[in-house]
PDB file of N, CA, C and O in Angstrom:
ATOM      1  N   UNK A   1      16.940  13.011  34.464  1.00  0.00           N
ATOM      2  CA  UNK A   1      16.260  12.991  33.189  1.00  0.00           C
ATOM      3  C   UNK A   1      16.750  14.131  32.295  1.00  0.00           C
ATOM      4  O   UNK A   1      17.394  13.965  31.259  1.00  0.00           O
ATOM      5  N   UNK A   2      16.352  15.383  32.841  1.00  0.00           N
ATOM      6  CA  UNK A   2      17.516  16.261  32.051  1.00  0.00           C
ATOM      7  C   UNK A   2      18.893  16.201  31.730  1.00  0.00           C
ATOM      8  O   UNK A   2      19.248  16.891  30.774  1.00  0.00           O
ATOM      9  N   UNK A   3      19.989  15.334  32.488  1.00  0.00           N
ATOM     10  CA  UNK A   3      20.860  15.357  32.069  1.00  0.00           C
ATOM     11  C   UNK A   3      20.966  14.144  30.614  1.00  0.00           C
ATOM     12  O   UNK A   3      21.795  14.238  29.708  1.00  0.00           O
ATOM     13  N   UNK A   4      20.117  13.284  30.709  1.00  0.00           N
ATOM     14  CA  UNK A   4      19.677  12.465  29.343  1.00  0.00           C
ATOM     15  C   UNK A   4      19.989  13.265  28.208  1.00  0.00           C
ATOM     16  O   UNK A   4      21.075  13.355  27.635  1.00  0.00           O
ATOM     17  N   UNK A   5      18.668  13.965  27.888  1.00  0.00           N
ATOM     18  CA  UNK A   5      18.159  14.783  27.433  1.00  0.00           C
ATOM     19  C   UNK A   5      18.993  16.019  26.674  1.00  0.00           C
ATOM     20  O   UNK A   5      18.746  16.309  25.504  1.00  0.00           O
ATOM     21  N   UNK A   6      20.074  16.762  27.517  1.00  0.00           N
ATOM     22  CA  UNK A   6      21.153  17.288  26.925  1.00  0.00           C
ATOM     23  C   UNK A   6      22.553  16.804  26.339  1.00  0.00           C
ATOM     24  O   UNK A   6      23.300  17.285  25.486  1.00  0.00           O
ATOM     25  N   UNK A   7      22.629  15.356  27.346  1.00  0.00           N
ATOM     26  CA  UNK A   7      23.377  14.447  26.459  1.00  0.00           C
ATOM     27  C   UNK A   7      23.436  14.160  24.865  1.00  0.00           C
ATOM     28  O   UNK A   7      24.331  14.257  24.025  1.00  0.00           O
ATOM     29  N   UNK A   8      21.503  13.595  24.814  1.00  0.00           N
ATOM     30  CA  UNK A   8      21.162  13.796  23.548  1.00  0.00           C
ATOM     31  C   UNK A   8      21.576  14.803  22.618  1.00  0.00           C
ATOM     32  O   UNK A   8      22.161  14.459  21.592  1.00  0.00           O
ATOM     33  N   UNK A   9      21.338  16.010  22.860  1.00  0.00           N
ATOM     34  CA  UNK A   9      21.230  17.205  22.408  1.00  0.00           C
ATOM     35  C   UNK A   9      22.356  17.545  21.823  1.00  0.00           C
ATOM     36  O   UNK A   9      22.357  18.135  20.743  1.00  0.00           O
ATOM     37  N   UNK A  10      23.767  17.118  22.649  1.00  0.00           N
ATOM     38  CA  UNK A  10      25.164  17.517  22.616  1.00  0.00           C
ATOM     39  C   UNK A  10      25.323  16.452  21.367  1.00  0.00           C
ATOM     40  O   UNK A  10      26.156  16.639  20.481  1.00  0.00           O
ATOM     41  N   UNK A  11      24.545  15.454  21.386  1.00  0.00           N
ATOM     42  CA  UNK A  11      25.321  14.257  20.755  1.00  0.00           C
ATOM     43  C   UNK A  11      24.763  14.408  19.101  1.00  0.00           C
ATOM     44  O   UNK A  11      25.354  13.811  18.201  1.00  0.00           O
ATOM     45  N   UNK A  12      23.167  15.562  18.744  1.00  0.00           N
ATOM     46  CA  UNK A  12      23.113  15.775  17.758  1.00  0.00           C
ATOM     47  C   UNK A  12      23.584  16.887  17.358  1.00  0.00           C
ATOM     48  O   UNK A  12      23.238  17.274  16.242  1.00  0.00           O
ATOM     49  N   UNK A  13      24.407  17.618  18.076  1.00  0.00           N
ATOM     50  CA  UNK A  13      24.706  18.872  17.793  1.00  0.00           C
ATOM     51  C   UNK A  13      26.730  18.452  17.218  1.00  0.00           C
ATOM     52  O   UNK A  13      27.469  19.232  16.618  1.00  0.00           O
ATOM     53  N   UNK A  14      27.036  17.182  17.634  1.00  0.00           N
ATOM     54  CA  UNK A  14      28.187  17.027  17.256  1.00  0.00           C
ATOM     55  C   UNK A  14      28.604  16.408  15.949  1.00  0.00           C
ATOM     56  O   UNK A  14      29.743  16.393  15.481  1.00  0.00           O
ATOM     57  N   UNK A  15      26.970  15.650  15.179  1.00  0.00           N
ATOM     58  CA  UNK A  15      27.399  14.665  14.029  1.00  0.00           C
ATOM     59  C   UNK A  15      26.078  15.614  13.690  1.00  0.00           C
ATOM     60  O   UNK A  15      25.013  15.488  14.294  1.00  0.00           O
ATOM     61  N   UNK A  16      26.387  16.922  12.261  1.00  0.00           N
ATOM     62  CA  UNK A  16      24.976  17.343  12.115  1.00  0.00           C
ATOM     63  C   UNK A  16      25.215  16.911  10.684  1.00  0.00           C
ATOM     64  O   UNK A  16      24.308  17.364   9.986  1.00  0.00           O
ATOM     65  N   UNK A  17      26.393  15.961   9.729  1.00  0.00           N
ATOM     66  CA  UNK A  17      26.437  15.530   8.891  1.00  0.00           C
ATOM     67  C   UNK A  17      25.498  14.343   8.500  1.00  0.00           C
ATOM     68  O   UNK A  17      25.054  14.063   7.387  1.00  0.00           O
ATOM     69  N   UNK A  18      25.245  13.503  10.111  1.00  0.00           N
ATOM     70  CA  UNK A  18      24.656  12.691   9.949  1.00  0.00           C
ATOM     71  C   UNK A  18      22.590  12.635  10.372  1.00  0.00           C
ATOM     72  O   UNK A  18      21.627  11.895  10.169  1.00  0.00           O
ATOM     73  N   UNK A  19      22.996  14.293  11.213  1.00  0.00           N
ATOM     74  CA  UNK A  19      21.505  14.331  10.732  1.00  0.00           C
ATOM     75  C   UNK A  19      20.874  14.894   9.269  1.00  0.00           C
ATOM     76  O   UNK A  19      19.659  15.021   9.120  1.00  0.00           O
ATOM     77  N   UNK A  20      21.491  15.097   8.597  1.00  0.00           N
ATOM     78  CA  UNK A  20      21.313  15.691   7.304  1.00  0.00           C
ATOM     79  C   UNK A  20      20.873  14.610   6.619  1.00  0.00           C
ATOM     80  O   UNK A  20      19.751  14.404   6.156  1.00  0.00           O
ATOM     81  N   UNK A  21      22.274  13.637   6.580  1.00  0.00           N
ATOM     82  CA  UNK A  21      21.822  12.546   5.771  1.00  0.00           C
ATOM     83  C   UNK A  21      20.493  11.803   6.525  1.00  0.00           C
ATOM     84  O   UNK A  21      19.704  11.340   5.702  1.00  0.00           O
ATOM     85  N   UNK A  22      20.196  11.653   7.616  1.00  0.00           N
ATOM     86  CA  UNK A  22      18.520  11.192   7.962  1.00  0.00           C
ATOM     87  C   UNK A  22      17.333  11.696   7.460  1.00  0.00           C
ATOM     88  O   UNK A  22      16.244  11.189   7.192  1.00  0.00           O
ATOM     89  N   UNK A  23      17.701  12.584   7.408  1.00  0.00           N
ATOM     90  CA  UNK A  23      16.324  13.521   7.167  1.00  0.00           C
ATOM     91  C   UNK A  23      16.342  13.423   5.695  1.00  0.00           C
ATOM     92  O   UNK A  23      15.281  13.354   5.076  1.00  0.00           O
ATOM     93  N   UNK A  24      17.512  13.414   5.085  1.00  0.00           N
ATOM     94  CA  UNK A  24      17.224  13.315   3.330  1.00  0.00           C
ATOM     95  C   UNK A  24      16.770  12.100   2.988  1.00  0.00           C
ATOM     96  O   UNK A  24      15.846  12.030   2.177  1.00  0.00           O
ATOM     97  N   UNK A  25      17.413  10.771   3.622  1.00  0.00           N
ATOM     98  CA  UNK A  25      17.130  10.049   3.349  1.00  0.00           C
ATOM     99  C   UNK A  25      15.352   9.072   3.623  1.00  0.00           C
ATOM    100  O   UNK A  25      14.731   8.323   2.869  1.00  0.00           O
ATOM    101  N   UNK A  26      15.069   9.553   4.988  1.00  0.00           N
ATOM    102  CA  UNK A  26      13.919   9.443   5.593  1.00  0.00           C
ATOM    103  C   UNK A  26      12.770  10.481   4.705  1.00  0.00           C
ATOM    104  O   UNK A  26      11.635  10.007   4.656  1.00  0.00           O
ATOM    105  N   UNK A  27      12.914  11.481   4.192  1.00  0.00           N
ATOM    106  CA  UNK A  27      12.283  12.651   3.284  1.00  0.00           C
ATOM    107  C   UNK A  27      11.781  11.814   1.897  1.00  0.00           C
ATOM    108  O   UNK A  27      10.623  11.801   1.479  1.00  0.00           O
ATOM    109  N   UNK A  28      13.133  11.003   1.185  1.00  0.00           N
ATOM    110  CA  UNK A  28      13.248  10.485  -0.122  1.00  0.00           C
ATOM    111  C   UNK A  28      12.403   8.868   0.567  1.00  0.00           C
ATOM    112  O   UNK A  28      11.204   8.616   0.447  1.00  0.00           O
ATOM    113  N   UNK A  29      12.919   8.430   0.912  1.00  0.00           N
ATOM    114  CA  UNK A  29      11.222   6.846   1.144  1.00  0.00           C
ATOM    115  C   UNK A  29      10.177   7.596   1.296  1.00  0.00           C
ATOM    116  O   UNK A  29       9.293   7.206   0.533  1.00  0.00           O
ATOM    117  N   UNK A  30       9.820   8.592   1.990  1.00  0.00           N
ATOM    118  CA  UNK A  30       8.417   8.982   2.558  1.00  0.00           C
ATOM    119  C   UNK A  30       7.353   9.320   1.273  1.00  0.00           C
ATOM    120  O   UNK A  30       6.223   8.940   0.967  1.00  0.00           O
ATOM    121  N   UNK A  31       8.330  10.223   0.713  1.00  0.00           N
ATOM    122  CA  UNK A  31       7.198  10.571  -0.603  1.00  0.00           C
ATOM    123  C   UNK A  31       7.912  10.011  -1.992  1.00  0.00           C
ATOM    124  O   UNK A  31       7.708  10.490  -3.108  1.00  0.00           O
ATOM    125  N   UNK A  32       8.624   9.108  -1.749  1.00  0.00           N
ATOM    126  CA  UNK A  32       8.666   8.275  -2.875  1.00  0.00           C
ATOM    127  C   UNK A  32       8.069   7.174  -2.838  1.00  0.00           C
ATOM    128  O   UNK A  32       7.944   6.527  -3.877  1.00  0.00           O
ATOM    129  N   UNK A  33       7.426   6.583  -1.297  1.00  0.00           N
ATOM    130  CA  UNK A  33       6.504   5.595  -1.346  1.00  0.00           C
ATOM    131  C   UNK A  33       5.314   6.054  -1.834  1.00  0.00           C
ATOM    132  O   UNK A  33       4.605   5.313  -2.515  1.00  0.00           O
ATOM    133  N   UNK A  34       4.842   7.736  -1.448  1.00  0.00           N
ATOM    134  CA  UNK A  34       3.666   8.349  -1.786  1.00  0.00           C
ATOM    135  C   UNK A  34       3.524   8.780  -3.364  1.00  0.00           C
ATOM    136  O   UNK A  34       2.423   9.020  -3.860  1.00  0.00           O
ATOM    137  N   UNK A  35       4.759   8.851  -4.104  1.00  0.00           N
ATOM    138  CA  UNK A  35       4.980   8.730  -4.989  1.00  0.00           C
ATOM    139  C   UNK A  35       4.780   7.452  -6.185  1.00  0.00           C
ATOM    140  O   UNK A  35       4.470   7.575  -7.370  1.00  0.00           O
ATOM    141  N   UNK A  36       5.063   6.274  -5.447  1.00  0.00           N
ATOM    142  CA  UNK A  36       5.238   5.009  -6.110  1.00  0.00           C
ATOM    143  C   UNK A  36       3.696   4.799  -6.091  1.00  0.00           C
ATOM    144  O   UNK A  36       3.041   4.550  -7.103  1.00  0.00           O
ATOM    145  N   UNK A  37       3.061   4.954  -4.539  1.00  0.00           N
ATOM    146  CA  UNK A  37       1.263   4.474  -5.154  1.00  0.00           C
ATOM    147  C   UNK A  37       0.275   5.075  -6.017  1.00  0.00           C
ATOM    148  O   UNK A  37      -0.631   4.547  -6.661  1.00  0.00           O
ATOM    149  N   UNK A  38       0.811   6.921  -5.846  1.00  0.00           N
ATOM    150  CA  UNK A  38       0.223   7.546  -6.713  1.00  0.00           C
ATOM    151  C   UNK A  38       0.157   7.039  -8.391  1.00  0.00           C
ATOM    152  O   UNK A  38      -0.719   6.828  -9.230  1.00  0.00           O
ATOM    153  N   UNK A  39       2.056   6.977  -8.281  1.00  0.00           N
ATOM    154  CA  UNK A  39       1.891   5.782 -10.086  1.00  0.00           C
ATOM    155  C   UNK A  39       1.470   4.954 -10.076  1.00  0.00           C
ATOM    156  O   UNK A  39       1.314   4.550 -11.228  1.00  0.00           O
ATOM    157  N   UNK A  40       1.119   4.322  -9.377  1.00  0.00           N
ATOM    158  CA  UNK A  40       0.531   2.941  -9.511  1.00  0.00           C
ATOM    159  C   UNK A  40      -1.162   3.249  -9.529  1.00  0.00           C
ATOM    160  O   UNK A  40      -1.841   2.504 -10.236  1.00  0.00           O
ATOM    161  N   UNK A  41      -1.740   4.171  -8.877  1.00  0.00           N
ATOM    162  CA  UNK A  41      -3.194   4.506  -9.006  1.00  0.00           C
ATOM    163  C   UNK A  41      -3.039   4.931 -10.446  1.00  0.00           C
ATOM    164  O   UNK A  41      -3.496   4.297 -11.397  1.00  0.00           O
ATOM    165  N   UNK A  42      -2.448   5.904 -10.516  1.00  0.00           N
ATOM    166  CA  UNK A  42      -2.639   6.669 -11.963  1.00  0.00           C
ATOM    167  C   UNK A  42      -2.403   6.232 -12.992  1.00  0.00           C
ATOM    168  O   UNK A  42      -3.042   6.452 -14.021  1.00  0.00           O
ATOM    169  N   UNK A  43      -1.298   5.437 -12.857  1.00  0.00           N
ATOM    170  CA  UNK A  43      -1.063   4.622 -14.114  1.00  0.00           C
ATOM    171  C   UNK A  43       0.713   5.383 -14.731  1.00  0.00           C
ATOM    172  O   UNK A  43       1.136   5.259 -15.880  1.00  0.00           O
ATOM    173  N   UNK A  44       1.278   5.954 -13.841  1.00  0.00           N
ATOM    174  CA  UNK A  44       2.028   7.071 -14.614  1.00  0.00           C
ATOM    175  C   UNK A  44       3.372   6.905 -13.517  1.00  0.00           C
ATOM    176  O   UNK A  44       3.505   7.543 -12.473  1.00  0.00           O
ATOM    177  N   UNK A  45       4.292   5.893 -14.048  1.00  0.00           N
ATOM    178  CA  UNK A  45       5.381   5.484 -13.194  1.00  0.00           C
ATOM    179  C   UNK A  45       6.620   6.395 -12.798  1.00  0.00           C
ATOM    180  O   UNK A  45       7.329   6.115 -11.832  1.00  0.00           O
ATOM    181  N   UNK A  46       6.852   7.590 -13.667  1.00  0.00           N
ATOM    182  CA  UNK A  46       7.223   8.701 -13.144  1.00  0.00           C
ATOM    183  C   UNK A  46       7.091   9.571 -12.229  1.00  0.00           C
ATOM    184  O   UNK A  46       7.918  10.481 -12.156  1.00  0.00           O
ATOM    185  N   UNK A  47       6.139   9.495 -11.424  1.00  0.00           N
ATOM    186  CA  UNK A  47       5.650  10.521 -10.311  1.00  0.00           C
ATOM    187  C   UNK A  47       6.418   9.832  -9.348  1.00  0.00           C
ATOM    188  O   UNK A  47       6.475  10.335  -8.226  1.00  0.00           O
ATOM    189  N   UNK A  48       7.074   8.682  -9.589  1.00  0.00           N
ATOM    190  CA  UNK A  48       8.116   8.130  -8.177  1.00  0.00           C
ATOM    191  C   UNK A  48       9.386   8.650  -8.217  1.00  0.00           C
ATOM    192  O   UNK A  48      10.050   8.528  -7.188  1.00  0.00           O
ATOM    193  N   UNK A  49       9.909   9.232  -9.213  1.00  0.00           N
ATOM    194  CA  UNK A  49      10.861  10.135  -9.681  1.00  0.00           C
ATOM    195  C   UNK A  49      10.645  11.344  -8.700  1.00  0.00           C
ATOM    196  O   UNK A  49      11.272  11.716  -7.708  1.00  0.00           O
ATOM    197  N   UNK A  50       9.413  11.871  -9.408  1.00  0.00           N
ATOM    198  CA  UNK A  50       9.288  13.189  -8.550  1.00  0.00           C
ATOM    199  C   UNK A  50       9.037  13.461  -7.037  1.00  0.00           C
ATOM    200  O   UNK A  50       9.325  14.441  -6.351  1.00  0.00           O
ATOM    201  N   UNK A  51       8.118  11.741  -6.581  1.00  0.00           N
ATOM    202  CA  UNK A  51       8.501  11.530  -5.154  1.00  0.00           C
ATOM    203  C   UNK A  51       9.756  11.993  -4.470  1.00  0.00           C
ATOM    204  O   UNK A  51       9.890  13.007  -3.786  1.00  0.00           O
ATOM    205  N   UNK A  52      10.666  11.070  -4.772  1.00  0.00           N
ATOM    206  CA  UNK A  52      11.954  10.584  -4.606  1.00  0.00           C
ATOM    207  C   UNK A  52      12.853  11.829  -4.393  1.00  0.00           C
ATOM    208  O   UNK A  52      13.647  12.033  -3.475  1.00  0.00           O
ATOM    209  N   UNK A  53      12.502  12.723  -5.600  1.00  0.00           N
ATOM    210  CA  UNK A  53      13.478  14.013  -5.731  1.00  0.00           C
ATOM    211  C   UNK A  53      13.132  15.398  -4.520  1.00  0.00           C
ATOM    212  O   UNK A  53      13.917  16.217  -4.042  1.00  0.00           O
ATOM    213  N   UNK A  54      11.837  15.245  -4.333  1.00  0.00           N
ATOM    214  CA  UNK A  54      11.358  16.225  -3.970  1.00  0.00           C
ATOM    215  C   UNK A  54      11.233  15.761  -2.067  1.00  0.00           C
ATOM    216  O   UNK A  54      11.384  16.264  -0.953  1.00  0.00           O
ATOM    217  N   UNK A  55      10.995  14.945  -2.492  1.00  0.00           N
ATOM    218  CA  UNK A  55      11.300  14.161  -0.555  1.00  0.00           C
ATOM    219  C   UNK A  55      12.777  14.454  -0.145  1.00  0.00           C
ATOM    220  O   UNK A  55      13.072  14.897   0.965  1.00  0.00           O
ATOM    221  N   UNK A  56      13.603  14.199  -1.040  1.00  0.00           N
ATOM    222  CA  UNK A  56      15.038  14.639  -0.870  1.00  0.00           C
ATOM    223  C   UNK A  56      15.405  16.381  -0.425  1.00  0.00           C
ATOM    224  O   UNK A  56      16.210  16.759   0.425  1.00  0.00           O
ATOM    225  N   UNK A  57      14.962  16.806  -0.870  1.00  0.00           N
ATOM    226  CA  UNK A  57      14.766  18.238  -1.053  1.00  0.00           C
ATOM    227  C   UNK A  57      14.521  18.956   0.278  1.00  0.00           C
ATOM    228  O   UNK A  57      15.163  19.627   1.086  1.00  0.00           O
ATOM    229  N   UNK A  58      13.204  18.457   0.100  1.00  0.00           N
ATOM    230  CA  UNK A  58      12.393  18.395   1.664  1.00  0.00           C
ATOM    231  C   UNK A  58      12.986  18.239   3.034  1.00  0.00           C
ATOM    232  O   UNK A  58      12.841  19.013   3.980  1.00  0.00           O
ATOM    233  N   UNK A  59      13.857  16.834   2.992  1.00  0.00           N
ATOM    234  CA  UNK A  59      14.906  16.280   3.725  1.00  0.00           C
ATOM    235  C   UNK A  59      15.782  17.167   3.952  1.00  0.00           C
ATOM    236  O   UNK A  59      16.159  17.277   5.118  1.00  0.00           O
ATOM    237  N   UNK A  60      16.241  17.869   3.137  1.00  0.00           N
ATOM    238  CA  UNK A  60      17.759  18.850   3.448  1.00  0.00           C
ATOM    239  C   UNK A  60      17.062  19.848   3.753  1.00  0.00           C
ATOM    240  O   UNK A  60      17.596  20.298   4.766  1.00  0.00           O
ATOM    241  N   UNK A  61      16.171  20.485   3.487  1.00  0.00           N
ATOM    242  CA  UNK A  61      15.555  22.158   4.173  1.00  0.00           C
ATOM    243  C   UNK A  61      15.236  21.750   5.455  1.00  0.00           C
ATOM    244  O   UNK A  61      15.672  22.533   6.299  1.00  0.00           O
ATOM    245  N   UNK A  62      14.522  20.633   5.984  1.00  0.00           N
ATOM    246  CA  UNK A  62      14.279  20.327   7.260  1.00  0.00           C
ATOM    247  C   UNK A  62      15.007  20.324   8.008  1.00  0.00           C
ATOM    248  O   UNK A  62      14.866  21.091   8.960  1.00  0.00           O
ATOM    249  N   UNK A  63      16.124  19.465   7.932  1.00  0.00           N
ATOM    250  CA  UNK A  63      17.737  19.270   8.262  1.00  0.00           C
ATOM    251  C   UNK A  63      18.258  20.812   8.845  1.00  0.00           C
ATOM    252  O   UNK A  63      18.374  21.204  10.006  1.00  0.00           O
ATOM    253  N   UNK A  64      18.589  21.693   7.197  1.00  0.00           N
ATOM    254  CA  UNK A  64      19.102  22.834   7.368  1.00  0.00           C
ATOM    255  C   UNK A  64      18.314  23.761   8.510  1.00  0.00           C
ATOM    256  O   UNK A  64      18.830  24.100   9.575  1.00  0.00           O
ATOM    257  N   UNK A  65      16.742  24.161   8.013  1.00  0.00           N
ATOM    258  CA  UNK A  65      15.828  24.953   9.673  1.00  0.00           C
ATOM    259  C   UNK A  65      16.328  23.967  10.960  1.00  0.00           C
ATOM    260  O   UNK A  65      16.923  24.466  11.916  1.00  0.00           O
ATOM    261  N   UNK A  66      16.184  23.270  10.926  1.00  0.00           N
ATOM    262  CA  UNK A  66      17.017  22.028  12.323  1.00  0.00           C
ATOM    263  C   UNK A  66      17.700  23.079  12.989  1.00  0.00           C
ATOM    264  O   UNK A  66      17.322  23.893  13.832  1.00  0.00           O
ATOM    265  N   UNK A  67      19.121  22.824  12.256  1.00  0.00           N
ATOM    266  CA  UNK A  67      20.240  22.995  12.583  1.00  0.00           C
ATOM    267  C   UNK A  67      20.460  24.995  12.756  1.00  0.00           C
ATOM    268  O   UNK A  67      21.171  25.532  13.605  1.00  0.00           O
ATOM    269  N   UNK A  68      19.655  25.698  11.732  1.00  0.00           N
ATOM    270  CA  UNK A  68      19.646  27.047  11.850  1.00  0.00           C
ATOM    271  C   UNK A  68      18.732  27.345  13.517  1.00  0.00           C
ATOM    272  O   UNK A  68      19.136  28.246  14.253  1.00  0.00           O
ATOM    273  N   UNK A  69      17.818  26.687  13.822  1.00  0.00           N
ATOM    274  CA  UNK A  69      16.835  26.706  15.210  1.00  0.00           C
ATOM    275  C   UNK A  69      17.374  26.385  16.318  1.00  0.00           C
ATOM    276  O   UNK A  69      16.961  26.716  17.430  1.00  0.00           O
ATOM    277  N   UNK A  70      18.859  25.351  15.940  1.00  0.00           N
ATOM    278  CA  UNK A  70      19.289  24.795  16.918  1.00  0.00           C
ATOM    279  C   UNK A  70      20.713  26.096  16.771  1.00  0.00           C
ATOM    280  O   UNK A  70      21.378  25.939  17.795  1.00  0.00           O
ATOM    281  N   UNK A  71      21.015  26.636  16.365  1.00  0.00           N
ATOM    282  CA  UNK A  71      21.920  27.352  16.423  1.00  0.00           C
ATOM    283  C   UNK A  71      21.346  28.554  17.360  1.00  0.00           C
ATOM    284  O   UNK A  71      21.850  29.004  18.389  1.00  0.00           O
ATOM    285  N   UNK A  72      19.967  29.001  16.608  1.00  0.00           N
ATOM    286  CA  UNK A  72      19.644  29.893  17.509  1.00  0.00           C
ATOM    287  C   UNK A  72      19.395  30.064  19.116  1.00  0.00           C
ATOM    288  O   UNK A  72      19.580  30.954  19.946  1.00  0.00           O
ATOM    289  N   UNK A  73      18.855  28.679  19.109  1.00  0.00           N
ATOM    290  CA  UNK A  73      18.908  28.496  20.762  1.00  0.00           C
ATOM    291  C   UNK A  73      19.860  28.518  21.621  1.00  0.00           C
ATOM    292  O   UNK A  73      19.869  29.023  22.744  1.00  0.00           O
ATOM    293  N   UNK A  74      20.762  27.888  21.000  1.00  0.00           N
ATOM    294  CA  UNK A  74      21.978  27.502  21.443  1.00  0.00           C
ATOM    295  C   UNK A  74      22.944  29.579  22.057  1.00  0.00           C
ATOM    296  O   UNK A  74      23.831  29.781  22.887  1.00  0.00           O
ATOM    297  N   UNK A  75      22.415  30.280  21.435  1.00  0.00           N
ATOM    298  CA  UNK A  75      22.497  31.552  21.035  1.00  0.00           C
ATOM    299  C   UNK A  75      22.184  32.098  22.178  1.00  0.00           C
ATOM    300  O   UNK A  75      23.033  32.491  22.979  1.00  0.00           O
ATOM    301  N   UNK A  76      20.804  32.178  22.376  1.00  0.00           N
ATOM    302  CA  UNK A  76      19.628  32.622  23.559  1.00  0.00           C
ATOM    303  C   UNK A  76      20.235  32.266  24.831  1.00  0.00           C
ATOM    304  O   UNK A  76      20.315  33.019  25.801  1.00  0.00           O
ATOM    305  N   UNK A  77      20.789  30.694  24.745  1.00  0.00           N
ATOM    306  CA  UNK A  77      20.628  30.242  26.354  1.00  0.00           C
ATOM    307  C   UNK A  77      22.342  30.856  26.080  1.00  0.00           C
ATOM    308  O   UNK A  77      22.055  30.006  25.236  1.00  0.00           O
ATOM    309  N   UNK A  78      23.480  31.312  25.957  1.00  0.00           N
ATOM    310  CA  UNK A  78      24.960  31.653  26.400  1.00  0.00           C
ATOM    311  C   UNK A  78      24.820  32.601  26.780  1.00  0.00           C
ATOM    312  O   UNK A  78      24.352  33.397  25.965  1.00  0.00           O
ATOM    313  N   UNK A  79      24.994  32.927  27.630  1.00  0.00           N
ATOM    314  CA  UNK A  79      25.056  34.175  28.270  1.00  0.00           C
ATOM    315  C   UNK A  79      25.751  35.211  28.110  1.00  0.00           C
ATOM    316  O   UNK A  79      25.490  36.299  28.623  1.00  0.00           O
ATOM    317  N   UNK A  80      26.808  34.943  27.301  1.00  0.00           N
ATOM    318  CA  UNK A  80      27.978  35.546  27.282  1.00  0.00           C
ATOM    319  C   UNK A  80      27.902  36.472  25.455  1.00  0.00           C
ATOM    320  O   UNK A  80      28.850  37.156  25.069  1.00  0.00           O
TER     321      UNK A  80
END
């Protein structure tokens, strides 16, 4: 099971282009859907804009701490 597990690990630590683009993209639906109902309650079809932009945003800082947390660990456990 652990060797799963670091498989995984190796395998996001080798494409971190493509976790970037997940997280931006998964960031930008999330609160641009929360975005789209808010306009639609409010009446004010722009706040899906600001969804959209700011989910994006969100997406890449998440991404980036990711990858800065995963650096650090990666740090801790070398011994060398």
């Amino acid at each position: 099971m652990s060797q799963e597990q670091s498989s995984w690990q190796d395998d996001l630590s080798d494409h971190p282009a493509r976790e970037y683009i997940t997280y931006i993209i998964a960031g930008a639906i999330s609160l641009g859907l929360v975005g789209w109902l808010l306009g639609m309650v409010l009446s004010l079809p722009w706040i899906l804009f600001v969804g959209l932009g700011l989910g994006a945003v969100l997406g890449a800082y998440i991404a980036w701490r990711h990858l800065v947390d995963h650096r650090r660990s990666q740090g801790k456990s070398d011994p060398s």
